[in-house]
Rosetta silent file (secondary structure, phi, psi, omega in degrees, C-alpha in Angstrom):
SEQUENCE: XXXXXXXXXXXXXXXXXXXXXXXXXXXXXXXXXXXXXXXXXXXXXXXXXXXXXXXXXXXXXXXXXX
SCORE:     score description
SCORE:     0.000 S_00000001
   1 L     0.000  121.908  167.021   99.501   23.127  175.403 S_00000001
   2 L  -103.134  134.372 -156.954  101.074   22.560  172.186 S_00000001
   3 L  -103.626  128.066 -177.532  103.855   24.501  170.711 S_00000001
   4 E   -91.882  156.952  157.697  105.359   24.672  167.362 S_00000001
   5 E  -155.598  139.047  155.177  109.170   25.156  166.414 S_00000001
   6 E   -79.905  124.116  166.066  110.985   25.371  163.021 S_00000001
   7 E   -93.791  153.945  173.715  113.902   23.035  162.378 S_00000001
   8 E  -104.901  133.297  153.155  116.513   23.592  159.710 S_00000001
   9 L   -92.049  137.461 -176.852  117.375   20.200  158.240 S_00000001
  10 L    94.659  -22.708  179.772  121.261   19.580  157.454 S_00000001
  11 L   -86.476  142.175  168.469  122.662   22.271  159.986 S_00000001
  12 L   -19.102  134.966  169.949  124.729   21.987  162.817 S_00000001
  13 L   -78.316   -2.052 -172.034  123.398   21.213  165.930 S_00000001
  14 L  -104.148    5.295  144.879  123.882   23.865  168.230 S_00000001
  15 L  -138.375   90.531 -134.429  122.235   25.615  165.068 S_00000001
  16 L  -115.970  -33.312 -154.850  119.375   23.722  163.958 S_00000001
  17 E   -94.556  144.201 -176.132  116.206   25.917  165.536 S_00000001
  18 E   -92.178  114.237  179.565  114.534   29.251  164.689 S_00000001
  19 L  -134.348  111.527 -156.024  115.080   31.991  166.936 S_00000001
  20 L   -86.980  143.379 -166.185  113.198   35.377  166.167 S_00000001
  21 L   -98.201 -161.007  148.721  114.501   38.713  167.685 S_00000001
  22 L   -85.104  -59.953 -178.282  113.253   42.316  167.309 S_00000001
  23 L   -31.462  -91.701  153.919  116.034   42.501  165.172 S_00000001
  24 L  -133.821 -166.043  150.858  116.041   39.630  163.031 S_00000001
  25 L   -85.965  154.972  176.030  116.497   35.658  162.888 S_00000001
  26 L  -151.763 -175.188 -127.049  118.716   33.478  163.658 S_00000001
  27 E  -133.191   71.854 -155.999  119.882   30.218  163.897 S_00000001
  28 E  -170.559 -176.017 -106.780  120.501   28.480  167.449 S_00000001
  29 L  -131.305  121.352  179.908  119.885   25.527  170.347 S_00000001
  30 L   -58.597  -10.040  170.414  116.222   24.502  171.047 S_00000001
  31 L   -90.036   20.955  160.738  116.411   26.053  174.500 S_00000001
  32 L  -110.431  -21.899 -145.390  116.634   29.406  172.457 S_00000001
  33 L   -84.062  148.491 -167.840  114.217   28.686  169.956 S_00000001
  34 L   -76.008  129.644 -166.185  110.878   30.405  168.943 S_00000001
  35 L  -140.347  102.590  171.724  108.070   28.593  170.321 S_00000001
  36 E   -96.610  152.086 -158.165  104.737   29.293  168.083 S_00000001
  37 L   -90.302  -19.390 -174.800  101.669   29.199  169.531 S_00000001
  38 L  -123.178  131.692  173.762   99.535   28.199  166.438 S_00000001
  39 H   -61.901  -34.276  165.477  100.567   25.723  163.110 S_00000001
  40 H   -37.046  -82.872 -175.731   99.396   28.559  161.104 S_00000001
  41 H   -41.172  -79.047  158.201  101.660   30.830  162.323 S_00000001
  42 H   -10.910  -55.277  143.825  104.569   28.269  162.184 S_00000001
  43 H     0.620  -72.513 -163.688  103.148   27.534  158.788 S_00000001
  44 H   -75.330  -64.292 -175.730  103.671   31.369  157.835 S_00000001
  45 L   -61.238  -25.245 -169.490  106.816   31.461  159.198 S_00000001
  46 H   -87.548  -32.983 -126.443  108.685   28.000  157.331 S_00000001
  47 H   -91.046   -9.888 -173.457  106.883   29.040  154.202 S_00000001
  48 H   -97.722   -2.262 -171.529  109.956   32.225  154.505 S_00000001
  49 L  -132.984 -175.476 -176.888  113.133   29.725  154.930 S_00000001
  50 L  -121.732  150.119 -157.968  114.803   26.596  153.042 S_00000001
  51 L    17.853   61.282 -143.267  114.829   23.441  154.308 S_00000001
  52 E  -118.990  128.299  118.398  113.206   24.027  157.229 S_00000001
  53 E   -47.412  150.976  176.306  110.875   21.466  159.096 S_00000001
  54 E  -117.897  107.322 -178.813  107.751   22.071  161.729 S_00000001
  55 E   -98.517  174.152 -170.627  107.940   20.074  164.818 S_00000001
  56 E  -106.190  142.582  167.521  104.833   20.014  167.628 S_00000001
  57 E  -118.041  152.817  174.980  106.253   19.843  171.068 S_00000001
  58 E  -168.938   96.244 -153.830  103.598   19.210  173.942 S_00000001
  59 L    62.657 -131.697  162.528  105.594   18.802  177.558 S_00000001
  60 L   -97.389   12.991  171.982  108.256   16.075  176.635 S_00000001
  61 E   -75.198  165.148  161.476  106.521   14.871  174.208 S_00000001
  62 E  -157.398  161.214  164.318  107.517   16.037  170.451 S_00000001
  63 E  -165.464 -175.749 -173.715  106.915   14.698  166.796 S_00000001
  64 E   -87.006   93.701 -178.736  107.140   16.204  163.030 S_00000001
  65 L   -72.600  -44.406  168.471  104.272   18.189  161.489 S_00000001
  66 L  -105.633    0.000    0.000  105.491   18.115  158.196 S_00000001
């Protein structure tokens, strides 16, 4: 099944990935990171941050959506 995640381009690596909370967002390590279920949603979600990328993950596979 494939799974969306927003990247921040230019940030650190151990905080490159979006990872949402009840609280808020944050900032952190792709084995933290918010894993959307739809490109919409993803979409929805980039269209709220700056410099942000959408990659597709599927297994170990991965590439760039935008």
């Amino acid at each position: 099944m494939q799974k969306f995640l927003i990247l921040k381009s230019g940030a650190v690596l151990d905080k490159r990935f979006l990872q949402k909370t009840m609280c808020s967002d944050r900032w952190t390590s792709v084995g933290f990171a918010h894993r959307f279920l739809s490109l919409k949603e993803a979409e929805q979600e980039a269209a709220q941050h700056e410099n942000v990328r959408i990659l597709w993950e599927e297994g170990q596979d991965w590439g760039d959506v935008t």
